[in-house]
N, C-alpha and C positions, 0 to 999 in steps of 0.2 A: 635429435640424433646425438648418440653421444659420440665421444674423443675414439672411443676404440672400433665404433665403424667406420669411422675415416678414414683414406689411404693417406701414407707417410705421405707422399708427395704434396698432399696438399695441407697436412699437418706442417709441415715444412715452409709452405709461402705463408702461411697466417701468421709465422713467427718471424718472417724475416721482413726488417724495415724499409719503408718508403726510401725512396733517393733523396725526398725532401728531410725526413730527418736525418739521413744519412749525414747530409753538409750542413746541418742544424749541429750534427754533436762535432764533426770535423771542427764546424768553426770557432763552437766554444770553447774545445779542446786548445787549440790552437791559441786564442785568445787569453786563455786561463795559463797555459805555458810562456808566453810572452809573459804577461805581469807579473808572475813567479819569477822566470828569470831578471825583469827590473828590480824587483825589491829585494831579492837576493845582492843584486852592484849596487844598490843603493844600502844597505845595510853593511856589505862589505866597503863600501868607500867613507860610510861614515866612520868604522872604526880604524879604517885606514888613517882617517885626517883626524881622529882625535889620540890616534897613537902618535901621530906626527906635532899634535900642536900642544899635548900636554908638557914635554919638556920645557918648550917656550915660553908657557904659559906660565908655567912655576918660575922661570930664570926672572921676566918679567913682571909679575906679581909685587915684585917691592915698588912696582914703578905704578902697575895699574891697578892696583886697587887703591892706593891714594886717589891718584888721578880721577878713577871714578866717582867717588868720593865727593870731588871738588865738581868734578862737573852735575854731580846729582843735587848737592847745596846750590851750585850758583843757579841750575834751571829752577829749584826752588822759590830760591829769594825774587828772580823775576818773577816767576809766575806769581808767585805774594802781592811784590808790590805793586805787579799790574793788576792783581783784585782788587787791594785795597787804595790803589787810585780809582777803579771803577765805583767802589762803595763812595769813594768821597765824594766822587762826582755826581753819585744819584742822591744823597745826602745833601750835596748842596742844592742843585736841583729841586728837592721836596722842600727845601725850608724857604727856597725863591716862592716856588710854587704857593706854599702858606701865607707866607709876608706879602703876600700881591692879591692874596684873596681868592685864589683861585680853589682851593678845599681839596686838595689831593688826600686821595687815600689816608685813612688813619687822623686825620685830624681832629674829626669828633673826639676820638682820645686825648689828643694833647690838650686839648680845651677842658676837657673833665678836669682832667691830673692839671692844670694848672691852676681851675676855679678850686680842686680839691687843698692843693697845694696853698691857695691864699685866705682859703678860709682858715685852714689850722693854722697859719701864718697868724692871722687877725686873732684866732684864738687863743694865745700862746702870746700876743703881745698885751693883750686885755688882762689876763693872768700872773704878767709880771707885772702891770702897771701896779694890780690888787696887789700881789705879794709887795711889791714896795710900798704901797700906802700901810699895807698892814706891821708892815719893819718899821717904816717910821711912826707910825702912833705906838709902837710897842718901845721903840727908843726914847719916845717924849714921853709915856709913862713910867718908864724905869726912872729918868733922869726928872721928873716930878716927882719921886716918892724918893730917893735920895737925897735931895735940895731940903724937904720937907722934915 
């Protein structure tokens, strides 16, 4: 059936909403008006208080931005050197840990880098002993073929 055999009257209820949407759009409506009107006072009160606080803000500026200043260094330096007492304490900690034999993390490395360390060590003292036997026999032949 189409639309224009229909009578108006009932062309007219197919178009007009349930009661349940009715207070479906009422409430949104409603709730949508509310939030609008908050963030409207809250957008008006904020520049309310920053029309109010910015004179203050500049008269006090010589005073607070120093001030900030010190207090953002000094939480700093604490927080620093309460790392770097946590570091030392895990540092001491690990080298207890080693000296007692217990093989904490990482030590297969310091044991490399230490046997690495005394081999060049030994290699390096083997090489000056040579280079001094080699200076002294090259000094007692100079001073042989001079005498001579």
């Amino acid at each position: 059936m189409s639309d224009q055999s229909k009578p108006t009257s009932q062309k007219f209820s197919e178009s007009v909403p349930s009661s349940r949407q009715t207070v479906k759009f009422a409430t949104a409506a409603t709730i949508g008006t509310i939030l609008l009107v908050l963030s409207g006072l809250t957008l008006t009160g904020t520049v309310i208080a920053l029309i109010i606080a910015t004179p203050v803000l500049v008269f006090f500026s010589p005073v607070l931005v120093p001030a900030g200043i010190v207090l953002f260094l000094t939480t700093t330096g604490f927080l620093l050197s309460g790392g770097f007492g946590v570091a030392a304490l895990l540092a001491l900690s690990w080298i207890y840990s080693y000296v007692t034999g217990k093989h904490p993390p990482g030590s297969d490395q310091v044991d490399y880098a230490r046997m690495t360390l005394a081999n060049k060590a030994r290699e390096a003292k083997e090489r000056a002993k040579e280079y001094g036997n080699y200076v002294q026999q090259k000094t007692q032949e100079t001073t042989q073929t001079q005498g001579s």
